[in-house]
Backbone and ligand atoms as CSV (ligand in chain L), in Angstrom:
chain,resi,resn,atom,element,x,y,z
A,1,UNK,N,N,11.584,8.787,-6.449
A,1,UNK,CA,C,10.472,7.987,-5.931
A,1,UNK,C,C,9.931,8.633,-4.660
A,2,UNK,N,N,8.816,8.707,-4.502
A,2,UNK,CA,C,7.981,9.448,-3.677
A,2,UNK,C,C,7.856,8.465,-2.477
A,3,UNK,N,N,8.614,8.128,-1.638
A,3,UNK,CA,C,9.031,7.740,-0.335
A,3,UNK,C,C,10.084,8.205,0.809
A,4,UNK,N,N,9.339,8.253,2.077
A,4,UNK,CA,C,10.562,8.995,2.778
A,4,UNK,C,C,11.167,7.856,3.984
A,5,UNK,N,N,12.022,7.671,4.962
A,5,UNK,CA,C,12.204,7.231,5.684
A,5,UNK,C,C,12.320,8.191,6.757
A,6,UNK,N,N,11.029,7.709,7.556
A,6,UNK,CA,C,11.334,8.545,9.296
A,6,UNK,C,C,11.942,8.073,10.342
A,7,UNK,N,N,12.558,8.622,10.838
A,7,UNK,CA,C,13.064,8.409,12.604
A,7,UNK,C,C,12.088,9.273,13.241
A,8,UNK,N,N,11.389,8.555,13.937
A,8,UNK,CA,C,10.210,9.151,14.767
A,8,UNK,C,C,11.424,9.185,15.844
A,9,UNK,N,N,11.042,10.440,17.030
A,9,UNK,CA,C,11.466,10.645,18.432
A,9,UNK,C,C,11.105,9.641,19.460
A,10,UNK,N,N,11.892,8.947,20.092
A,10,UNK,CA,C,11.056,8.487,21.338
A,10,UNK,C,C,11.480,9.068,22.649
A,11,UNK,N,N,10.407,8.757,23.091
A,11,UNK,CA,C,10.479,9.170,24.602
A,11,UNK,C,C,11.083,8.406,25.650
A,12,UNK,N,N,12.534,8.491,25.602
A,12,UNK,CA,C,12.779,7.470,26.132
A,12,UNK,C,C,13.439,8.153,27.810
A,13,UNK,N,N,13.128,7.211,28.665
A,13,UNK,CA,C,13.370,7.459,30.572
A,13,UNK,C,C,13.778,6.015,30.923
A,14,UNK,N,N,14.254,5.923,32.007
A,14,UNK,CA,C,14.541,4.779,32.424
A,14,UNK,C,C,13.739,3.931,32.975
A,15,UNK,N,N,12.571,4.107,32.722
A,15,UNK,CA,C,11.549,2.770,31.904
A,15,UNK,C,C,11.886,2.164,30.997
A,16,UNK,N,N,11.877,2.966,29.729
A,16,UNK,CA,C,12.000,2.445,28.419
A,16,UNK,C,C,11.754,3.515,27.412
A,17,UNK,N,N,11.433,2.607,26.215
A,17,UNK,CA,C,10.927,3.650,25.409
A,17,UNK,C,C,9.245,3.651,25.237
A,18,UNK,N,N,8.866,4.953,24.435
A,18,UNK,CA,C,7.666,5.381,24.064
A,18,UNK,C,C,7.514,6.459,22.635
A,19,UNK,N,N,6.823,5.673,21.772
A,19,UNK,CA,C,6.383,6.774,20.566
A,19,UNK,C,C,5.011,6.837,20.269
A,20,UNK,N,N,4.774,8.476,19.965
A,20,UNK,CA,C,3.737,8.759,19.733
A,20,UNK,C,C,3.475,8.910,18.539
A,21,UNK,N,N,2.799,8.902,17.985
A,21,UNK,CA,C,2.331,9.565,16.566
A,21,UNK,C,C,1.509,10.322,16.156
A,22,UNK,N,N,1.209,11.577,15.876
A,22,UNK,CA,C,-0.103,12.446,15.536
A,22,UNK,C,C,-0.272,13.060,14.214
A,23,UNK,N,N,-1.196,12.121,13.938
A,23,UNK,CA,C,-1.432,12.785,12.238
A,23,UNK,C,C,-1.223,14.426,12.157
A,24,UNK,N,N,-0.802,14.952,10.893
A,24,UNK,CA,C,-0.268,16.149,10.534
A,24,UNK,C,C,0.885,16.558,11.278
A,25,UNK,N,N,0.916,16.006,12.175
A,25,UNK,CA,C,2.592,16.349,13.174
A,25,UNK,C,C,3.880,15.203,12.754
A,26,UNK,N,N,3.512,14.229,13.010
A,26,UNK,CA,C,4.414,13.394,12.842
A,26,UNK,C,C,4.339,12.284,11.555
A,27,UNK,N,N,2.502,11.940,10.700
A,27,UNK,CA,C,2.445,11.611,9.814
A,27,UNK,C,C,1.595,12.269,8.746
A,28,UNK,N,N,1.966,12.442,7.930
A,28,UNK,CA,C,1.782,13.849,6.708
A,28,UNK,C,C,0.442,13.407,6.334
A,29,UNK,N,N,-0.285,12.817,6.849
A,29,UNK,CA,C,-1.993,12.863,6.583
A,29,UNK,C,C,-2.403,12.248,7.820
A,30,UNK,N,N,-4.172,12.158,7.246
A,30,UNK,CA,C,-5.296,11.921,8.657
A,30,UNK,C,C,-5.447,10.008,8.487
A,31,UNK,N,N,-4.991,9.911,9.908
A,31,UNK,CA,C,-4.755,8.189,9.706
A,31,UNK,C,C,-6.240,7.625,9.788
A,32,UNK,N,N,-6.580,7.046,8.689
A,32,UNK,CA,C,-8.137,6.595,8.917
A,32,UNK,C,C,-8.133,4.887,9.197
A,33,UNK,N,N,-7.012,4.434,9.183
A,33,UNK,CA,C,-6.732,2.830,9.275
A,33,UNK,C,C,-5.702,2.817,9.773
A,34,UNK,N,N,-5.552,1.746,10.306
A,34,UNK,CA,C,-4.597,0.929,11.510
A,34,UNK,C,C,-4.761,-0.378,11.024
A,35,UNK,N,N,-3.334,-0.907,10.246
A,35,UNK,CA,C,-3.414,-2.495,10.211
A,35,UNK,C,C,-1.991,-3.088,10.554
A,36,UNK,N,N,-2.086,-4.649,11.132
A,36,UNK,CA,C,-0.777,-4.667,11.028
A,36,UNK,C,C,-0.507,-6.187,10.881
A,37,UNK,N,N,0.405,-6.345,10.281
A,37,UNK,CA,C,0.856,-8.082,10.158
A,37,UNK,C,C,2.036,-8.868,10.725
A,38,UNK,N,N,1.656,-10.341,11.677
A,38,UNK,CA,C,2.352,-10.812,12.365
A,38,UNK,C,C,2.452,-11.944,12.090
A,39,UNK,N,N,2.659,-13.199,12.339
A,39,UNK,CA,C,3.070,-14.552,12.195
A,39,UNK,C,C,3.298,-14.808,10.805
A,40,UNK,N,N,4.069,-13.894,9.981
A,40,UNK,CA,C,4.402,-14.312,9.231
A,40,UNK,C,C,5.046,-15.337,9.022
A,41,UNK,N,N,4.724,-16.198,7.809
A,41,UNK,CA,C,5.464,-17.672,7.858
A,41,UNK,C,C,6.636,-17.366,6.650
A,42,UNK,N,N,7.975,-17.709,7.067
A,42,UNK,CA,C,8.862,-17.758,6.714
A,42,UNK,C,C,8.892,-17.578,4.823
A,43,UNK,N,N,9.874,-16.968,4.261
A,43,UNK,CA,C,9.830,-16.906,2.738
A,43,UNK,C,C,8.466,-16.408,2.212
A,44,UNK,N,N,7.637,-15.981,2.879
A,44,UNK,CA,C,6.897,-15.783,2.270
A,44,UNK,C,C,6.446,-14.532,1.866
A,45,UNK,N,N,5.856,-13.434,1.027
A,45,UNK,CA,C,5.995,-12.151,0.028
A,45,UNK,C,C,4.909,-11.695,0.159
A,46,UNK,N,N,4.690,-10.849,0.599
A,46,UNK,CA,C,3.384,-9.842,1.045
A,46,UNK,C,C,3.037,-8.925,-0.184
A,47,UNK,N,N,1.956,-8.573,-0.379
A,47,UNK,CA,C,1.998,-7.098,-0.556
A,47,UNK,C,C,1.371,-7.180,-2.464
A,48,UNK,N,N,2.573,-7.495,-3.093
A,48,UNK,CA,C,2.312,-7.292,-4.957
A,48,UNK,C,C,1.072,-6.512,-5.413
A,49,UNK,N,N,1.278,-5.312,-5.030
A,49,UNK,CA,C,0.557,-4.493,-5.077
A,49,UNK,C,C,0.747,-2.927,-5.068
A,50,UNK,N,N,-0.250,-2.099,-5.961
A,50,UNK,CA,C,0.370,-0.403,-5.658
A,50,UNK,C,C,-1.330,0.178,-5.331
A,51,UNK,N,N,-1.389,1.186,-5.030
A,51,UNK,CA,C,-2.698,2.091,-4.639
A,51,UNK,C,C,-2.984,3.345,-5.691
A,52,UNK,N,N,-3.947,3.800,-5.960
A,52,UNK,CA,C,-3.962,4.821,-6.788
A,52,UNK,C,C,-4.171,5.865,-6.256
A,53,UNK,N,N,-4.751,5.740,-4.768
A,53,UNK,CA,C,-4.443,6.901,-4.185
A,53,UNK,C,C,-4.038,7.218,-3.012
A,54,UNK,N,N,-4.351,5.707,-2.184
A,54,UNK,CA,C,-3.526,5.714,-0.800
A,54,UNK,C,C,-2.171,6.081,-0.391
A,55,UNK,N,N,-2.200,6.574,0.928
A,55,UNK,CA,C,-0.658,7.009,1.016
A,55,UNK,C,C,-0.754,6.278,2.710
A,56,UNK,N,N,0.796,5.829,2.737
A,56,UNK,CA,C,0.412,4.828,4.061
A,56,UNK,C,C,1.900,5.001,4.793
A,57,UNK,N,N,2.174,4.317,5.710
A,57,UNK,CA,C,3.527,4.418,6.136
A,57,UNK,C,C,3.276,3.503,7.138
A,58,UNK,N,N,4.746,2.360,7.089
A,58,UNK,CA,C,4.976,1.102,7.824
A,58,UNK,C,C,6.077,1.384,8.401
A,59,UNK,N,N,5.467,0.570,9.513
A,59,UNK,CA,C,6.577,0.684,10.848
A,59,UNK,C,C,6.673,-0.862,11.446
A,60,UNK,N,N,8.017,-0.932,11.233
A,60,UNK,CA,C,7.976,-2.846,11.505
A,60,UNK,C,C,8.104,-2.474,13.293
A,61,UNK,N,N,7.153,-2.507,13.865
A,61,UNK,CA,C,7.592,-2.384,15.594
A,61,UNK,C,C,8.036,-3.074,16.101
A,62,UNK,N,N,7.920,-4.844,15.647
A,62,UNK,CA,C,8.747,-5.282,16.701
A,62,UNK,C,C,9.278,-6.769,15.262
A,63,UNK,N,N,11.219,-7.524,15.567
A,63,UNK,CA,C,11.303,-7.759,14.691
A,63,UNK,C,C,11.933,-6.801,12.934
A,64,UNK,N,N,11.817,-7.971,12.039
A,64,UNK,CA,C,12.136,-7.341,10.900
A,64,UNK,C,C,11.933,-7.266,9.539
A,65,UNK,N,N,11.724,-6.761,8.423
A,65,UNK,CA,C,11.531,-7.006,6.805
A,65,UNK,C,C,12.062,-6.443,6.242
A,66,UNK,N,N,11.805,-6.154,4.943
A,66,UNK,CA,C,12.405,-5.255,3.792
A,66,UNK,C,C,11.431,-5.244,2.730
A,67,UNK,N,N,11.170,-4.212,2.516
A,67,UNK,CA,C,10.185,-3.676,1.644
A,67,UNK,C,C,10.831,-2.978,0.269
A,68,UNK,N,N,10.055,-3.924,-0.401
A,68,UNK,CA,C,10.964,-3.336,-2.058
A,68,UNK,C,C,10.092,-2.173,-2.847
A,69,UNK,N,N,10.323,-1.615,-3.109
A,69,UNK,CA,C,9.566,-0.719,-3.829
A,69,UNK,C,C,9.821,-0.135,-5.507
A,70,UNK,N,N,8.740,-0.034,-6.145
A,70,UNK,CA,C,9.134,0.168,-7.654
A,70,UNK,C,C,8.094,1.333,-7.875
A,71,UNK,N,N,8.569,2.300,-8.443
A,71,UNK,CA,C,7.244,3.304,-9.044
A,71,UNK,C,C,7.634,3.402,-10.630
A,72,UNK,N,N,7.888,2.214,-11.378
A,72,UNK,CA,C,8.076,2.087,-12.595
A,72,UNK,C,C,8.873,2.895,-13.407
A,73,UNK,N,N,10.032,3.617,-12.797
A,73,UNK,CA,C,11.208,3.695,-13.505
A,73,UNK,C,C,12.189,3.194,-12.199
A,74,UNK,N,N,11.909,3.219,-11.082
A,74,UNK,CA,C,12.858,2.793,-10.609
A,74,UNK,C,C,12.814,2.270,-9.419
A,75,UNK,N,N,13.568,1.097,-8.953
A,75,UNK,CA,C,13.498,0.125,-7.262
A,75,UNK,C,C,13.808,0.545,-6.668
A,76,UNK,N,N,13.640,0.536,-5.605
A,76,UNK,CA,C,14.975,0.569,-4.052
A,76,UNK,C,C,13.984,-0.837,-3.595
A,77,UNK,N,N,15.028,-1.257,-2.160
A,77,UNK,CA,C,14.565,-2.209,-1.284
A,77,UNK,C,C,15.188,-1.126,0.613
A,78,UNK,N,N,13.937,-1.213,1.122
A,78,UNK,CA,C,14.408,-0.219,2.149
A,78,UNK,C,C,14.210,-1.201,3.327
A,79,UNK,N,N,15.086,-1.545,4.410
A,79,UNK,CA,C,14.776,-2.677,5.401
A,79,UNK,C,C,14.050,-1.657,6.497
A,80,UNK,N,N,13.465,-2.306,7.334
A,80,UNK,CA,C,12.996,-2.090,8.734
A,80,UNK,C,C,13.355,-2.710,9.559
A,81,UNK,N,N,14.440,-1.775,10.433
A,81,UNK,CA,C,14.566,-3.056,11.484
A,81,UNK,C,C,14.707,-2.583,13.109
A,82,UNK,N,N,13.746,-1.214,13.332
A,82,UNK,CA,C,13.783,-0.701,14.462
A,82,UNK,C,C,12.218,-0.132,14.467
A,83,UNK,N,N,11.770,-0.046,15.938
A,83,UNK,CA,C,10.688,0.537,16.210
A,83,UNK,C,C,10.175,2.118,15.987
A,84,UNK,N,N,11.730,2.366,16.140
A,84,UNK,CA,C,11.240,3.993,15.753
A,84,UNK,C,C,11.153,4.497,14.230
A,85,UNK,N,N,11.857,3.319,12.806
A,85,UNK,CA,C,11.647,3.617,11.948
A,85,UNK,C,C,10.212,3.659,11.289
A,86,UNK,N,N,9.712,4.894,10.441
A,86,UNK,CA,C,8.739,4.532,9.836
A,86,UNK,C,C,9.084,4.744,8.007
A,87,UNK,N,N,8.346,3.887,7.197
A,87,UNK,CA,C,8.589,4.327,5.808
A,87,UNK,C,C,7.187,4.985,4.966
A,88,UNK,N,N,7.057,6.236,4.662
A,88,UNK,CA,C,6.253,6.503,4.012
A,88,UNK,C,C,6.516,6.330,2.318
A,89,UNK,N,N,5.022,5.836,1.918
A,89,UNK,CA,C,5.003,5.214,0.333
A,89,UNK,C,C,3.746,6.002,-0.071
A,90,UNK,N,N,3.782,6.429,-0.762
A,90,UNK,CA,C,3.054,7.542,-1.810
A,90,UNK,C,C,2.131,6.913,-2.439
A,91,UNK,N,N,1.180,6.862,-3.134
A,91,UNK,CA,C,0.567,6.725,-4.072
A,91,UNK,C,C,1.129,6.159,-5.099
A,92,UNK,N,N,0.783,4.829,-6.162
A,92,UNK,CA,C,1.408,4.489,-7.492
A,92,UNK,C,C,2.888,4.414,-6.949
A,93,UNK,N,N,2.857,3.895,-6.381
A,93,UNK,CA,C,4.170,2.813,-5.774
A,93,UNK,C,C,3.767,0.969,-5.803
A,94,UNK,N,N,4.081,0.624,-6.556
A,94,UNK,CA,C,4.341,-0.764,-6.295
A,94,UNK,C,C,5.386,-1.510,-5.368
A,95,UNK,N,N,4.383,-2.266,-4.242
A,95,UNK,CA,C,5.252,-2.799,-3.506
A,95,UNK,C,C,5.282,-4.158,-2.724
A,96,UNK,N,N,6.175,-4.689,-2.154
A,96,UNK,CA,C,6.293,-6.499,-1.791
A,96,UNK,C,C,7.496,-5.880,-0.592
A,97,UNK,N,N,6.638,-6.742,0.385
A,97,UNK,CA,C,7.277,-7.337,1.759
A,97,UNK,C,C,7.979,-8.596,1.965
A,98,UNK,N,N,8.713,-8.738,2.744
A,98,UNK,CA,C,9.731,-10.032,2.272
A,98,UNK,C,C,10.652,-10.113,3.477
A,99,UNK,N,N,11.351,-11.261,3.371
A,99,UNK,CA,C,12.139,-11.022,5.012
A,99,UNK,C,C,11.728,-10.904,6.222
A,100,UNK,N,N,10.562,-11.326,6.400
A,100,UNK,CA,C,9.909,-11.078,7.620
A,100,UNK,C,C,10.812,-12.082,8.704
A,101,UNK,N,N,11.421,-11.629,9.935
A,101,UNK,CA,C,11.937,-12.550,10.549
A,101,UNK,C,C,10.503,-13.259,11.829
A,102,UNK,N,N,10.719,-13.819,12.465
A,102,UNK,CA,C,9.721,-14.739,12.963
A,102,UNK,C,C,9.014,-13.681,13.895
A,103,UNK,N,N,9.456,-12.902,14.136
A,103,UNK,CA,C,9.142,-12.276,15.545
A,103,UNK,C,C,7.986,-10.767,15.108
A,104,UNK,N,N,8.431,-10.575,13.371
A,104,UNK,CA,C,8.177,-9.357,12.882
A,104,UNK,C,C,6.778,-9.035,13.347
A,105,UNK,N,N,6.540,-7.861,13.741
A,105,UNK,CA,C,4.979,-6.819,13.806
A,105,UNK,C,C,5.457,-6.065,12.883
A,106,UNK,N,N,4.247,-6.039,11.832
A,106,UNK,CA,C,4.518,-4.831,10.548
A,106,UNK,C,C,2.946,-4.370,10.633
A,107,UNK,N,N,3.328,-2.664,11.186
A,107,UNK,CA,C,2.248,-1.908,11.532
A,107,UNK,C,C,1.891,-0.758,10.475
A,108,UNK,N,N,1.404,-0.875,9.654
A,108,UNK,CA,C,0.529,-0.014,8.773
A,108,UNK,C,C,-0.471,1.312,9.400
A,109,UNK,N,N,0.001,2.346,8.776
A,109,UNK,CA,C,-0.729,3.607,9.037
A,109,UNK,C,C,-1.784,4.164,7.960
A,110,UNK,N,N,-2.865,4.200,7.779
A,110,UNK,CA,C,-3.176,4.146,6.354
A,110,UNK,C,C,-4.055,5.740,6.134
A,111,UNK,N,N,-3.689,6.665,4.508
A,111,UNK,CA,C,-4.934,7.293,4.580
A,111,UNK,C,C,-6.734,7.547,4.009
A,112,UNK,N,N,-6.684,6.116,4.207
A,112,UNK,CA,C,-8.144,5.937,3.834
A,112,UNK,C,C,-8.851,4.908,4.100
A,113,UNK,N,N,-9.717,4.280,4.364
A,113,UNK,CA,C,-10.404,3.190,4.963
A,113,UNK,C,C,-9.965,2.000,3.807
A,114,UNK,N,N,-10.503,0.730,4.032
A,114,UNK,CA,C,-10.185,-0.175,2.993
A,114,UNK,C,C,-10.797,-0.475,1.860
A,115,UNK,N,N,-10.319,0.195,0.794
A,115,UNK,CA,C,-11.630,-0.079,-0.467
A,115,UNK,C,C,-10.291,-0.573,-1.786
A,116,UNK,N,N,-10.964,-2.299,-1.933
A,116,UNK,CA,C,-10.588,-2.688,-2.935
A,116,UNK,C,C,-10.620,-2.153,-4.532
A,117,UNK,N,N,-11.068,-1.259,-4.588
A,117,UNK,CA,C,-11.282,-0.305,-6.304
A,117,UNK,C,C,-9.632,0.635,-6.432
A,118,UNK,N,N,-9.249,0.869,-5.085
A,118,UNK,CA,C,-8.145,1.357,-4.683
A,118,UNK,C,C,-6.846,0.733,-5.167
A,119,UNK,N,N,-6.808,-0.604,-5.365
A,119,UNK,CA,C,-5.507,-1.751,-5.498
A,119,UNK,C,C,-5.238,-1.639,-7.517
A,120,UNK,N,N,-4.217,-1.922,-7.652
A,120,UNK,CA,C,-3.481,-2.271,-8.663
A,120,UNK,C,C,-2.945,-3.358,-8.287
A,121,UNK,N,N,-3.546,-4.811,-8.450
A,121,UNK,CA,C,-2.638,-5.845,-8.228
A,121,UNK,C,C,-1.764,-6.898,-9.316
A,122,UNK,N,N,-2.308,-6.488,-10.710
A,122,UNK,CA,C,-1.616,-6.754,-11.426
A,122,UNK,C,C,-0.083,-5.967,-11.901
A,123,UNK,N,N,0.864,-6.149,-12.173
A,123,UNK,CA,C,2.395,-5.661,-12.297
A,123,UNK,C,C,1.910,-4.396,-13.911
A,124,UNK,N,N,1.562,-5.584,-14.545
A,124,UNK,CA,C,1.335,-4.744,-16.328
A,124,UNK,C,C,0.391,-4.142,-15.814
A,125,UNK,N,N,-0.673,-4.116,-15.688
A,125,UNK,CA,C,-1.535,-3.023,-15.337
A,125,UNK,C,C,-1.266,-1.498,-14.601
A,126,UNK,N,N,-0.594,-2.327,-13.285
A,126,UNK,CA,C,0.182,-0.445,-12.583
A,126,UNK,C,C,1.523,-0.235,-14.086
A,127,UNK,N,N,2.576,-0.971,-14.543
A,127,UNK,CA,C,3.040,0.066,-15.442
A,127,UNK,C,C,2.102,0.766,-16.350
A,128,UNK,N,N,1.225,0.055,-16.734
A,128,UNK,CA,C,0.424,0.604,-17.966
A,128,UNK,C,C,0.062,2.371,-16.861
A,129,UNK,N,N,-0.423,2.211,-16.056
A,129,UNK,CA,C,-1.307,2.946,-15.083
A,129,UNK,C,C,-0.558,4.258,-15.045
A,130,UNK,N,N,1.367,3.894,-14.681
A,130,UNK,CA,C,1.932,5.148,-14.203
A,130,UNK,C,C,2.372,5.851,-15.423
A,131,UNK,N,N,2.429,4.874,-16.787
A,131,UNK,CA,C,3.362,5.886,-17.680
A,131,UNK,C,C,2.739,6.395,-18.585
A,132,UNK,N,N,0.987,5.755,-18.101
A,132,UNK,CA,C,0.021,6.681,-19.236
A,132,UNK,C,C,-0.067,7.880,-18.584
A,133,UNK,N,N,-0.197,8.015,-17.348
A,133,UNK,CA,C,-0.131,9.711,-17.256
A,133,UNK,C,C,-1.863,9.776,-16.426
A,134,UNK,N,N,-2.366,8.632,-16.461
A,134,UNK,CA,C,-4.107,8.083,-15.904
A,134,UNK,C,C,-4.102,8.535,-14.788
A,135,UNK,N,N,-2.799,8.265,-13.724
A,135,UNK,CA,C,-2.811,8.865,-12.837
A,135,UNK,C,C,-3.125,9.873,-12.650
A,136,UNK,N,N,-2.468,10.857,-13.430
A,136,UNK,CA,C,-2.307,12.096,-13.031
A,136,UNK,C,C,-3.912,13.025,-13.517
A,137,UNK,N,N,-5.067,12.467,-13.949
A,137,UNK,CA,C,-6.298,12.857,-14.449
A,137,UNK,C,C,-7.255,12.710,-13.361
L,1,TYD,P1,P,-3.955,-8.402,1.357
L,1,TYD,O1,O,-4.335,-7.188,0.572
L,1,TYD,O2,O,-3.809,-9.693,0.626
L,1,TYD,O3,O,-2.607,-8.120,2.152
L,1,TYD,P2,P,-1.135,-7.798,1.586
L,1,TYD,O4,O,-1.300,-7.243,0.195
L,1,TYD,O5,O,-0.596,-6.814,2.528
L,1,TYD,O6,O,-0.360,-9.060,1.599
L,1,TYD,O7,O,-5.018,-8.549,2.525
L,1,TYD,C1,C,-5.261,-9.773,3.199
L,1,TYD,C2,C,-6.728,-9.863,3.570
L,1,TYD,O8,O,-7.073,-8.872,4.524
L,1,TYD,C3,C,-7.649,-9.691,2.383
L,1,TYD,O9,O,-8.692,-10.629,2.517
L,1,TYD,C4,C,-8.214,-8.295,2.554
L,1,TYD,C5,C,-8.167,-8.086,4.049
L,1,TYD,N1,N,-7.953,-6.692,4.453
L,1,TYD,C6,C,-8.970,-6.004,5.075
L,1,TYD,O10,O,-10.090,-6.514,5.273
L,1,TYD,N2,N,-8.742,-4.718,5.466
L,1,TYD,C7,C,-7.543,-4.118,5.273
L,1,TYD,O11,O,-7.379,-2.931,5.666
L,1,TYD,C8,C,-6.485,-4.845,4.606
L,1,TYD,C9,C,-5.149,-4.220,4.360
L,1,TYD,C10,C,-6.739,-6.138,4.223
């Protein structure tokens, strides 16, 4: 499955800490979006959804979740539960947020502006999507 987990560097002094991020240095494309989600209300499931061509990477900054992921042969569930982690998700990944504890910031890096033609939000539809091979045309 075409996901990585980063430990970004921080800069840390006896202030505190500090992370930077610079597209092509630290995230493997040009970040054209910045989103992020907070007051999440308890039990409740984000996301049921894959991209056909976006590639993005979440960083829970402050707080916590777990992000499940399926690219239709196979799951993982990967938690977030530090500022310096980030998770990059590929393209034709299906995925759901979950576990949000009260406090969670879940900060999205995205590479492309927001265009709904982009989403697979039906489940049968992205399998149909990844194992015809549609993708890959
Ligand atoms: P939605 O896709 O339902 O979020 P998620 O799948 O992460 O749970 O998005 C919620 C709303 O926000 C929806 O009305 C679309 C809007 N939205 C934007 O306008 N721009 C964006 O970049 C994103 C991610 C969502």
């Amino acid at each position: 499955m075409q996901t990585i987990k980063y430990t970004f560097q921080p800069h840390g002094d006896d202030r505190g800490q500090l992370i930077a991020l610079e597209e092509f240095k630290d995230i493997p494309f040009r970040i054209k979006r910045v989103y992020y989600m907070y007051d999440t209300i308890e039990n409740v499931v984000r996301g049921h959804h894959a991209h056909k061509s976006l590639e993005q990477i979440l960083i829970c900054i402050h707080g916590s979740c777990k992000i499940k992921l399926d690219d239709g042969t196979e799951t993982k569930v990967v938690p977030l539960e530090k500022p310096y982690e980030g998770l990059y998700i590929a393209n034709n990944i299906w995925r759901e947020m979950y576990d949000f504890s009260p406090d969670a910031v879940l900060m999205v890096l995205a590479s492309e502006i927001y265009d709904e033609s982009d989403y697979i939000r039906d489940y049968d539809e992205f399998l149909e999507f990844v194992r015809s091979g549609e993708n890959k045309a």
